[in-house]
C-alpha distance (Angstrom), angle and dihedral (degrees) to the residues before:
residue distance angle dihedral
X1 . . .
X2 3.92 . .
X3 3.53 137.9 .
X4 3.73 116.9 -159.7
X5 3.64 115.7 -151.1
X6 3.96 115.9 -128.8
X7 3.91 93.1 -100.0
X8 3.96 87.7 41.4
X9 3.43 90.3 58.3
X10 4.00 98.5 41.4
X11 4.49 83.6 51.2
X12 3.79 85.5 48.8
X13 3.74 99.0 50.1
X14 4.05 93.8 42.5
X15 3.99 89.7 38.6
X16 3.62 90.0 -120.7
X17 3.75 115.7 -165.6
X18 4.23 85.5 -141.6
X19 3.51 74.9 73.6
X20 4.28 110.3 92.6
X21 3.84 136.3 -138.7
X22 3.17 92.3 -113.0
X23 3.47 107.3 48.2
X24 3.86 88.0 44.3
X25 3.83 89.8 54.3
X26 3.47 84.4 52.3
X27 3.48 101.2 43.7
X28 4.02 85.8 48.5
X29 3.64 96.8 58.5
X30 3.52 90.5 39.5
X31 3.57 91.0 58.4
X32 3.57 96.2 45.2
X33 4.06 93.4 53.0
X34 3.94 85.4 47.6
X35 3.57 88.7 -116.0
X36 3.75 96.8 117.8
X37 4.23 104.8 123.7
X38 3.72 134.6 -165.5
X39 3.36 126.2 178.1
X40 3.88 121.4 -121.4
X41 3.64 86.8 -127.6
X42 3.76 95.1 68.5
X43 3.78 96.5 53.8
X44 4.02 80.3 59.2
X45 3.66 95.6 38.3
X46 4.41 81.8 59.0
X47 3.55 98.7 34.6
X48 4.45 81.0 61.1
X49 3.75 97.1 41.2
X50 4.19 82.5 49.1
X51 3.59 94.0 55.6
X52 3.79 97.5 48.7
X53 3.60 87.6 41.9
X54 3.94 105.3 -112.7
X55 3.55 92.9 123.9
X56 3.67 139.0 38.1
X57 3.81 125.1 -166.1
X58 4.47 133.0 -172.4
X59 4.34 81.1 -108.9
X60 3.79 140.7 23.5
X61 3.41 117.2 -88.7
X62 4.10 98.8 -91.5
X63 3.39 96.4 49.7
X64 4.02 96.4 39.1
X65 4.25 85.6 60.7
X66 4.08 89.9 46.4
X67 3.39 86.6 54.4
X68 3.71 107.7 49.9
X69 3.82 90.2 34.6
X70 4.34 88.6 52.4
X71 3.93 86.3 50.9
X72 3.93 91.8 57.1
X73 4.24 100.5 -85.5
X74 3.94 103.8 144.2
X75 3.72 128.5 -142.0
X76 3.43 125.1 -126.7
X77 4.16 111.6 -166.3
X78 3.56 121.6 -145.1
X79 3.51 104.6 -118.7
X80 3.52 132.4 -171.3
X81 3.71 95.4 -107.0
X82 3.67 81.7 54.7
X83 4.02 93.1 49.7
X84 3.76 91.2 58.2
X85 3.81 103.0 44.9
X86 3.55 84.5 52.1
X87 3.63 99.6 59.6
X88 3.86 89.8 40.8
X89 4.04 89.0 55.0
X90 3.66 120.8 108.5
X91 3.31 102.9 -132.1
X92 3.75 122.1 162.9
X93 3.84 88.0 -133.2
X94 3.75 135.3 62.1
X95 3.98 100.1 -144.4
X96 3.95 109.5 127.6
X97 4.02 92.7 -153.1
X98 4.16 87.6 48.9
X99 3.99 86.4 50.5
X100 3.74 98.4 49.1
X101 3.86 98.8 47.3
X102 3.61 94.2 47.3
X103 4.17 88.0 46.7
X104 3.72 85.7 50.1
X105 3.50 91.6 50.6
X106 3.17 96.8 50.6
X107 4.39 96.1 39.5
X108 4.28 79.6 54.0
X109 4.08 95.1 43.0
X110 3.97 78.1 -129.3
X111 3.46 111.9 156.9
X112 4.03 110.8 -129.5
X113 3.52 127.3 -125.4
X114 3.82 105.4 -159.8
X115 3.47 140.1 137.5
X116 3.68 99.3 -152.1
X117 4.25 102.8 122.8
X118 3.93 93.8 -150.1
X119 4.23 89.4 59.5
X120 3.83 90.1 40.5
X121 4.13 92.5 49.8
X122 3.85 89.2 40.3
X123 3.68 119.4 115.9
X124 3.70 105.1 -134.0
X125 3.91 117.0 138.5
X126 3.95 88.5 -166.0
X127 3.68 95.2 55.9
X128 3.81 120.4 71.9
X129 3.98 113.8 -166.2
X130 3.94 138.3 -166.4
X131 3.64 113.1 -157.0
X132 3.97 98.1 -127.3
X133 3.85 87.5 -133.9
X134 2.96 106.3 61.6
């Protein structure tokens, strides 16, 4: 199983060269297996950076999830076992979003595709990572 980090998921979606091989192989077969993972908390982390205009996307934010959950994208909630491991986790930065992918990573033993250096550098035994370039 994968997680894709928010900005994984936003490269995917556009086809985004920043995007690697690898990670798109792994994506791929991922996707295939139906073990291709998102977190809930990116489609909210997107639906914010749409309204102050950081991001655009081909759909609003609704429809944009619908879509890439009806074409096999699963859900991961953020539960409240989730909520708690991520404000007991290490992590060498403070951002809430950061905290509660990499907890649900780690909850799902999904393995996270992200770009973000400060969750690659990390030392977390629990949490296995993909840098998203590569």
């Amino acid at each position: 199983m994968i997680l894709l980090d928010t900005h994984a998921l936003v490269w995917m979606d556009k086809d985004d060269p920043s995007l690697g091989a690898d990670a798109r192989r792994l994506i791929r077969k991922a996707w295939d297996g139906q073990a291709a993972c998102v977190s809930a908390v990116s489609f909210w982390e997107c639906a914010i950076l749409l309204a102050k205009r950081r991001l655009a996307l081909r759909l609003p934010a609704q429809e944009w999830r619908a879509e890439l959950l009806a074409y096999g994208l699963m859900e991961l909630p953020l539960d409240g076992h989730c909520a708690i491991a991520a404000a007991q986790l290490d992590l060498p930065h403070k951002d809430p979003a950061d905290r509660f992918i990499a907890a649900t990573a780690i909850a799902h033993q999904a393995t996270l595709i992200t770009a973000d250096d400060n969750l690659l550098r990390w030392r977390h035994k629990a949490l296995r990572r993909h840098d998203a370039r590569k």
